[in-house]
N, C-alpha and C positions, 0 to 999 in steps of 0.2 A: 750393529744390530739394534741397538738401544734408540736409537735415532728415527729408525720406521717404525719401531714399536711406539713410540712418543710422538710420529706424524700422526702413524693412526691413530691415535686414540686423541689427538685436536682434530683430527676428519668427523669422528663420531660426535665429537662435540658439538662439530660445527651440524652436521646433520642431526642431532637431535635436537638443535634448538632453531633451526630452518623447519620441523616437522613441528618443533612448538606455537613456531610462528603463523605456519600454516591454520595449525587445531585453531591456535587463538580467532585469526581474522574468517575464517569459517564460523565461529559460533558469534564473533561480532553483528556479521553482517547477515545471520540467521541462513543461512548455506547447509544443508543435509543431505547427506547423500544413502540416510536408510531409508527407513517404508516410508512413504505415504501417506498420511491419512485421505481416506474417499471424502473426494468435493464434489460439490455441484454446481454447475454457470448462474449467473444470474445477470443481467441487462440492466442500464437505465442512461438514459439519453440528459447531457447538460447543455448549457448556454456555454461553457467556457469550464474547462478542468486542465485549467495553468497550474504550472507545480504537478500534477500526475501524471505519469510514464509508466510501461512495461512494468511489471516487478513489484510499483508498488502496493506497500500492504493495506489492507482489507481490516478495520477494527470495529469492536463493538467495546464497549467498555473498556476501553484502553489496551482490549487482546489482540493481538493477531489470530484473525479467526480466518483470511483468505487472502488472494492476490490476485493485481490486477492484470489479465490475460493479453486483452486486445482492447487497444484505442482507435477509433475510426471516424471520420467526417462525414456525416449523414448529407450529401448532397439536395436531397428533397427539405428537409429543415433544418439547412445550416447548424446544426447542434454537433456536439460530440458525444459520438455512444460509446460506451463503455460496456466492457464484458470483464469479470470477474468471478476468482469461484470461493466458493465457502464450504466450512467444512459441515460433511455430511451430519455431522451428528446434532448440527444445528437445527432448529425449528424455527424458521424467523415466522411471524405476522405476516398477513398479505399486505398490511398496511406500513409495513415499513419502509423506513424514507431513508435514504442515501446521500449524504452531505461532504464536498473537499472540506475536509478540515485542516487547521496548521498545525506545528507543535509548536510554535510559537512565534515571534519576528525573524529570528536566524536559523529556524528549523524548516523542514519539509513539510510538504502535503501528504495528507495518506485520504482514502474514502470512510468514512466513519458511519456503522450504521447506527439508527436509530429503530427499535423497535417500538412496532404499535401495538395496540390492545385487543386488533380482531382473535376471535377463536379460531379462523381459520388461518395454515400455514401458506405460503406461500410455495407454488411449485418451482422446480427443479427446469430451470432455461427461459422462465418466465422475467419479465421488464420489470422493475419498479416504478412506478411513477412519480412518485413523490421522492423529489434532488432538489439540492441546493447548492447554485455553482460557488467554485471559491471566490472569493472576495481579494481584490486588489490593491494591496496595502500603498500603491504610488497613486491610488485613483482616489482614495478615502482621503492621504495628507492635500492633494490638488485639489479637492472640492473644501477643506477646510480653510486651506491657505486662501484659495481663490471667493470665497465665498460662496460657495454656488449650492446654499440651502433653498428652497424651495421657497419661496415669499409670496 
């Protein structure tokens, strides 16, 4: 009797830190499963958004403030348009501009906005026009190695 009483209680062990492990890699990888906060879409078409996929985050100031929805190949001007949402209680500028940024050499891409200074807000499914695609860190050492500055 003493011997299933001492399985189970290494069974609960083992599923309470199989449930730790869970919590843990949910709050790593930002994964929630309560409310929502209300977002809204917003567009903007690049030359190249290497490094961004499905999922990635949306930041202003270093927050996660949205995520990116849907990536798609604009066949009329070969660009890539991007769809992402932000959160509602945001006000961005109409003038704000939308940059790939890195988190570093061995880090990821995320979209990183930049706000502007108009009075007016920008609407809710509207484009941004002002992007800056990422920068290709094999294309900057090849043009340095290779020489290939402007003369």
């Amino acid at each position: 009797m003493s011997e299933s009483k001492a399985e189970a209680a290494v069974g609960a062990v083992v599923l309470l830190a199989a449930a730790g492990f869970l919590f843990y890699g949910g709050q790593a990888t930002g994964f929630d499963i309560g409310a929502r906060a209300p977002t809204y879409d917003l567009t903007a078409s690049f030359r190249s958004v290497e490094g961004i996929s499905v999922g990635t985050d949306v930041r202003l100031g270093g927050v996660k403030v949205g995520t990116v929805t849907d990536l798609e190949l604009n066949p009329q001007t070969f660009r890539a348009d991007a769809t992402f949402t932000v959160d509602d209680a945001l006000a961005l500028p109409e003038d704000t501009a939308v940059i790939v940024a890195s988190e570093g050499l061995l880090g990821g891409n995320y979209l990183e906005l930049l706000p502007g200074g108009s009075p007016f807000n920008i609407e809710p499914g509207a484009e941004i026009e002002d992007t800056q695609s990422s920068v290709s860190l094999l294309n900057l050492l090849l043009r340095y190695v290779g020489g290939g500055g402007d003369e």
